[in-house]
C-alpha positions in Angstrom: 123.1 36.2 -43.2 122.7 39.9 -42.8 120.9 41.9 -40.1 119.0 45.3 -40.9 118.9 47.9 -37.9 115.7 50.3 -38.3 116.6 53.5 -37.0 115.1 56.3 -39.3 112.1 57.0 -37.3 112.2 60.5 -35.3 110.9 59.6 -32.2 108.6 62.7 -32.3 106.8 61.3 -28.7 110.4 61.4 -26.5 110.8 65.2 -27.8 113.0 67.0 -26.5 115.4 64.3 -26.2 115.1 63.2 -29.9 114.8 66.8 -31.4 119.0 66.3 -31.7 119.3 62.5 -30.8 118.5 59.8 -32.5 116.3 57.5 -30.1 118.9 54.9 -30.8 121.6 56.7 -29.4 120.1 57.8 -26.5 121.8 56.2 -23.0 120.2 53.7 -21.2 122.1 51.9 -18.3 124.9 53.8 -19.9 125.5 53.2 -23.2 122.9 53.8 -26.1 120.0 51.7 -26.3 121.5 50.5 -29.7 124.6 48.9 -28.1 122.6 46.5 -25.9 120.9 45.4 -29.7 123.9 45.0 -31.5 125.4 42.8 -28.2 122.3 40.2 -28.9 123.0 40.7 -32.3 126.9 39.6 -31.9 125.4 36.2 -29.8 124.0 35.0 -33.5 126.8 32.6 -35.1 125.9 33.8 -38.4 125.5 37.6 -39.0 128.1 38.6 -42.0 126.8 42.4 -41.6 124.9 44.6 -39.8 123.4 47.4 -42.3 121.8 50.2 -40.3 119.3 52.4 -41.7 118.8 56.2 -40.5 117.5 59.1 -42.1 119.1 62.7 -43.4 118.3 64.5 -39.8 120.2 61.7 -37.6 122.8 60.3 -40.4 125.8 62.3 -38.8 124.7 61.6 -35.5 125.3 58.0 -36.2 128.8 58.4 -38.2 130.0 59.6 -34.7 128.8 57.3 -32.5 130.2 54.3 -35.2 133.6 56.5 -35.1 134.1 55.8 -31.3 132.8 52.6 -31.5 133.9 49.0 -32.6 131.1 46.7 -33.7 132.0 43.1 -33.3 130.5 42.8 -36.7 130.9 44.8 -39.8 128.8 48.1 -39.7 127.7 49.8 -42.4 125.5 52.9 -42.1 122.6 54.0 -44.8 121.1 57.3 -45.0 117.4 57.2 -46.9 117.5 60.4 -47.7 114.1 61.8 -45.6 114.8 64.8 -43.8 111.5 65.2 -41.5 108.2 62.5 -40.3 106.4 63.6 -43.3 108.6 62.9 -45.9 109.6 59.4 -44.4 109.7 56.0 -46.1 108.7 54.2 -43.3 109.7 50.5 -41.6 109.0 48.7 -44.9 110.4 51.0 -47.3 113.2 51.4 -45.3 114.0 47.4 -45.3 113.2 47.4 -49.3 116.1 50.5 -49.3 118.5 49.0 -47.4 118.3 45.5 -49.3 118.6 47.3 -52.5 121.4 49.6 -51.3 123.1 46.5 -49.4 122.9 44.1 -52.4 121.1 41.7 -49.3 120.5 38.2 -51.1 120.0 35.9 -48.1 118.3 35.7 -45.3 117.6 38.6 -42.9 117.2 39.8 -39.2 115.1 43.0 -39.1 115.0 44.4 -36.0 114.1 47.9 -34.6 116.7 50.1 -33.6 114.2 50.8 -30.3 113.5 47.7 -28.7 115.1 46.4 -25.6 114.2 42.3 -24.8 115.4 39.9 -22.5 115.0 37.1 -25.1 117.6 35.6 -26.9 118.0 36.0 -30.3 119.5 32.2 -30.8 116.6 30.6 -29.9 114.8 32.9 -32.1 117.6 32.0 -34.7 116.6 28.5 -34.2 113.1 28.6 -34.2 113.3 30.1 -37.8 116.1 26.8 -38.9 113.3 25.0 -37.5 110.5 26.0 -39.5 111.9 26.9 -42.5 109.7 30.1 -43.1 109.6 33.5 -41.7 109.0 34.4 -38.4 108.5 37.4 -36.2 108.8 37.6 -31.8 105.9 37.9 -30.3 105.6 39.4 -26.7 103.0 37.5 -24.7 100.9 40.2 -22.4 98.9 37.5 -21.0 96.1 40.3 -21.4 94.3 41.1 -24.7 93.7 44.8 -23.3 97.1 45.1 -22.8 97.6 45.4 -26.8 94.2 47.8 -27.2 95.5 50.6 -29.4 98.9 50.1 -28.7 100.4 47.0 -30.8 100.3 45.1 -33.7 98.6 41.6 -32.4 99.4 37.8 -34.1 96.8 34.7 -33.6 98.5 31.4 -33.7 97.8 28.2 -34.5 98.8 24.9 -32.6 101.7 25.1 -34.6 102.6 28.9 -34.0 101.6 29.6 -37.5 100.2 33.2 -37.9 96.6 32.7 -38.6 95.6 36.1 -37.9 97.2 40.0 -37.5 95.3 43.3 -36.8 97.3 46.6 -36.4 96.7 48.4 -33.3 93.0 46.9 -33.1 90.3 48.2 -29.8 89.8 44.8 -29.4 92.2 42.2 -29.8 91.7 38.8 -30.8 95.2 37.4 -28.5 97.2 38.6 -26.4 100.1 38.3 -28.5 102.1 41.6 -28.8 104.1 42.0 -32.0 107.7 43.4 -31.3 109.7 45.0 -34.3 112.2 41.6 -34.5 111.9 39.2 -37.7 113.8 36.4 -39.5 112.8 37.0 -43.2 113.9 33.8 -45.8 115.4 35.2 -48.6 112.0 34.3 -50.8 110.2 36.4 -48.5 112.0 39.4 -48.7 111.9 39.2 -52.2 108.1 40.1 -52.0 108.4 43.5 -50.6 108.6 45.0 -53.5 105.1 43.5 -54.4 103.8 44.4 -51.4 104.8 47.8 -51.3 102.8 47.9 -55.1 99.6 46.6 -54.0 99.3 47.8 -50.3 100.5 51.2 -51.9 101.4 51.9 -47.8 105.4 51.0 -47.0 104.9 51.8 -43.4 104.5 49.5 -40.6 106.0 46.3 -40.7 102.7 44.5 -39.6 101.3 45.5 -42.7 103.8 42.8 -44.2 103.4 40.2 -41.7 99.2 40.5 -42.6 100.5 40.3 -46.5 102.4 37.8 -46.2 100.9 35.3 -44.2 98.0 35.6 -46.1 99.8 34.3 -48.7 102.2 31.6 -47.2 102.9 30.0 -43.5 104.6 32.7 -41.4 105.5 32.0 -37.7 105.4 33.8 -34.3 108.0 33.1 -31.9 106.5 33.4 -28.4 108.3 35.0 -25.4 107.6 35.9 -22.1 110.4 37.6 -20.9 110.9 41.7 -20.9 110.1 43.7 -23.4 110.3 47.4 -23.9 109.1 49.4 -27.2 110.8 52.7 -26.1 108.2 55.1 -27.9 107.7 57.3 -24.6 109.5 59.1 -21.8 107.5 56.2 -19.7 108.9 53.8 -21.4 113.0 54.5 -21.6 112.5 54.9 -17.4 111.1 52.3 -17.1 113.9 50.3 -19.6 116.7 52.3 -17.4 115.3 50.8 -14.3 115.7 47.6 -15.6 118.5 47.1 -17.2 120.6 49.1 -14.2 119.1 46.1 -12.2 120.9 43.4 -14.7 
């Protein structure tokens, strides 16, 4: 199994911090956001290779932090070749380069190279052995309003199986946050491509999840523990008051 790293956005909202650092790379708790990922990612038994995506503006940025750092896995980094938000290939096109690029023919974990979580990522492992099919962590807000605007939001079953995703909606139907962390079986991966086609829109990764579980059973893994989506200067203080607490 492989995992894909997102971390080609350019985290136009924390500016100025991002106008030279990646969001990825910037400290929290004192060392980059992305080492506290990759240290979840090393508790999985079965990661082969981590394949981190970035973009032209942050690509050096990243071969110097991976040149002072030792990844307990093998670490490859991709550059896709967009130089500015407008040029961009977005979360999905950016998991259908890096499997291309990466020759990935198994099963993935995509995960966002800007989320912090208290969850582990074994049990979300072994919720996807469990079900056999796709799945994606969803953050419980115990308030629909919460999610108003703001998230992607999953309705589940009895059975946790998605039955229902809206991007960003006023009013969400749950209160069911999606979080930018998947399992993907190799089948489903193989359907980006086809998504890309039809949806013509390779951007958010909700817009897969909706595809996709339209089409087959995909799963929502439900958590209730911490959960930052560092998209603001808000945001990372509030991630750096929490995980100096830890």
């Amino acid at each position: 199994m492989k995992a894909i790293v997102l971390a080609a956005g350019y985290g136009t909202r924390l500016h100025p911090i991002t106008e030279s650092t990646p969001k990825p790379l910037i400290p929290v708790a004192g060392k980059p956001l992305i080492e506290h990922i990759l240290l979840r990612i090393s508790e999985l038994p079965r990661v082969e290779e981590i394949v981190l995506v970035t973009n032209e503006k942050y690509y050096k940025n990243f071969l110097d932090w991976v040149a002072g750092y030792t990844s307990p896995i093998p670490l490859v980094v991709l550059n896709d070749g967009s130089s500015s938000n407008d040029d961009r290939l977005g979360a999905i096109g950016d998991i259908d380069f890096a499997v291309k690029s990466a020759n990935v023919n198994d099963d993935v974990l995509v995960i966002a190279g800007d989320n912090l979580f208290d969850f582990s990522l074994v049990d979300l492992f072994r919720f996807f052995r469990s079900r056999a099919a796709s799945v994606v962590a969803l953050h419980d807000l115990k308030d629909p309003s919460k999610a108003s605007g703001r998230y992607g939001v999953a309705s589940v079953d009895s059975e946790f199986r998605i039955v229902g995703f809206e991007e960003k909606p006023a009013r969400p139907k749950s209160s069911l946050a999606s979080t930018a962390c998947y399992f993907f079986t190799r089948e489903d991966l193989a359907e980006l491509e086809k998504c890309i086609r039809e949806n013509r829109k390779p951007d958010n990764l909700g817009d897969f999840i909706r595809w996709l579980s339209s089409r087959k059973s995909v799963y929502g893994f439900v958590f209730s523990e911490r959960w930052f989506d560092i998209g603001s200067h808000d945001q990372l203080r509030e991630a750096e008051e929490h995980w100096r607490r830890l």
